[in-house]
N, C-alpha and C positions, 0 to 999 in steps of 0.2 A: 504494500500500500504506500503510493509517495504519500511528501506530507501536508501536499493537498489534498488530497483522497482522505486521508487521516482530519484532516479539521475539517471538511466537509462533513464526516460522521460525526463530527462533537457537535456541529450547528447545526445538525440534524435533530440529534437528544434535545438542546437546547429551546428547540423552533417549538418541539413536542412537550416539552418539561410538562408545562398546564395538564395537561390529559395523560402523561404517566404518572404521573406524582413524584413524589420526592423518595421514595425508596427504588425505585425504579428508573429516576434521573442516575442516582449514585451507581447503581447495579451496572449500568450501562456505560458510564464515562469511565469506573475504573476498569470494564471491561477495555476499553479504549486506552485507557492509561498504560495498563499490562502490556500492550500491541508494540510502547515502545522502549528503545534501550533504557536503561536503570538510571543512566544521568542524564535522562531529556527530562529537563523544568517544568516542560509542557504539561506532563504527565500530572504529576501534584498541584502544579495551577487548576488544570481541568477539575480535579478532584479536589481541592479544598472549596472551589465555588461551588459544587456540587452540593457538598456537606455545606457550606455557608446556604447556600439559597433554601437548605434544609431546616435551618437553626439552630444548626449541630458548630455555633462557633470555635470552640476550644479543639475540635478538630480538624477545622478549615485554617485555624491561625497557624498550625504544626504544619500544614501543607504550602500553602504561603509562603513560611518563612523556607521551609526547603526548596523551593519552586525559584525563589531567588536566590539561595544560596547554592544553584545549582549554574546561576549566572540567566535567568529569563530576561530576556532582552526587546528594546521596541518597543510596541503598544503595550503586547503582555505584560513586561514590566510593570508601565506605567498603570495598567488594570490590577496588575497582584496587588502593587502597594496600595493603590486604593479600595481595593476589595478588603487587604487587610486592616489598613487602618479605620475600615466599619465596622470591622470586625474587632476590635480592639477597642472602639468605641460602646459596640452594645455589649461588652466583656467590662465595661467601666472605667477604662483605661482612654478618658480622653484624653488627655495629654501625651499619652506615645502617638494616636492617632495623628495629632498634630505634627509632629516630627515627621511622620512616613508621607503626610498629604504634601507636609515642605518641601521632601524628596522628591518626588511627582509634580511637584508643581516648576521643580528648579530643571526638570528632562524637555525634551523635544517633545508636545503631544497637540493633539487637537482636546483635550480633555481639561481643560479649563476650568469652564464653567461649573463641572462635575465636580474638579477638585474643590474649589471654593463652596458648592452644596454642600459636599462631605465636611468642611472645617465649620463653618455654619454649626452644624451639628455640633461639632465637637466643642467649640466654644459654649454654645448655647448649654452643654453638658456643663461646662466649667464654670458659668453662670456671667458668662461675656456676652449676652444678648446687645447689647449697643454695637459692641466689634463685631458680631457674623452678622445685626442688620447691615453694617456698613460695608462688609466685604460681598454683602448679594448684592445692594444699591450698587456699589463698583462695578460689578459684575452683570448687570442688567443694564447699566447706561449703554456701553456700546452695541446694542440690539434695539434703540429706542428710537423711533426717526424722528422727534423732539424732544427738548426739555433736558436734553444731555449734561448741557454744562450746570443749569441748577441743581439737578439731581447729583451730579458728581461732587457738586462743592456740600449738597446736605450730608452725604456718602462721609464726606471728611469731616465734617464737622459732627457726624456720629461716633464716627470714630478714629479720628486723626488720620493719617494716610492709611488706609483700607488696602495696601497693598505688601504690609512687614504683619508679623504677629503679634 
């Protein structure tokens, strides 16, 4: 199976997830996981979101963190770290969240706006509700075809520059 063929069958599971359910998502990706060598990241990424989209957290963060320590690179990366750091988030652990969304946010992605959802949360966990209003206000100006630069300056004046932690 190339490893097209191989992530075509995981966005297959995935497309499915809704109507197999969640024992059946897992049954099937780690089947998928098996398929490759022992230090493909791929394999534990598929399979910690698996367990994560489960609510099986505590054994999706053990996948994650091997998934990157196996060197996952690209998008997957940028999706591990923030898959983990939600997962780290509803484990109570906002504050490492923050760390990993950092890391993600400092990579090359189109994931952006996703990363800043996720700290959102994570502050709002930390009881920083003025800072994640201000970092989604930052974050929604450039998609607004008016009213940019006043929403940008209430943005900071909620929360100082809405762009550092």
């Amino acid at each position: 199976m190339t490893a097209a063929d191989w992530q075509d069958a995981v966005d297959a599971v995935w497309a499915d997830a809704e109507a197999l359910g969640d024992s059946e998502v897992i049954r099937r990706i780690d089947a998928l996981a098996a398929e490759l060598p022992a230090g493909d990241p791929r394999g534990p990424f598929e399979a910690a979101g698996a367990r994560d989209a489960a609510g099986l957290e505590r054994e999706a963060e053990a996948g994650y963190r091997r998934a990157l320590e196996l060197g996952l690179a690209g998008r997957a990366r940028v999706e591990a770290l923030i898959q983990l750091a939600s997962t780290l988030r509803n484990l109570g652990r906002p504050s490492e969240s923050l760390v990993l969304l950092d890391e993600a946010a400092a990579e090359p992605h189109e994931l952006g706006d996703a990363v800043t959802a996720f700290r959102a949360l994570a502050l709002i966990d930390l009881g920083r509700e003025r800072r994640a209003s201000a970092e989604l206000m930052a974050a929604l100006v450039p998609h607004l075809p008016q009213y940019r630069r006043s929403l940008a300056a209430y943005a900071a004046a909620l929360g100082g520059d809405a762009s550092s932690a």
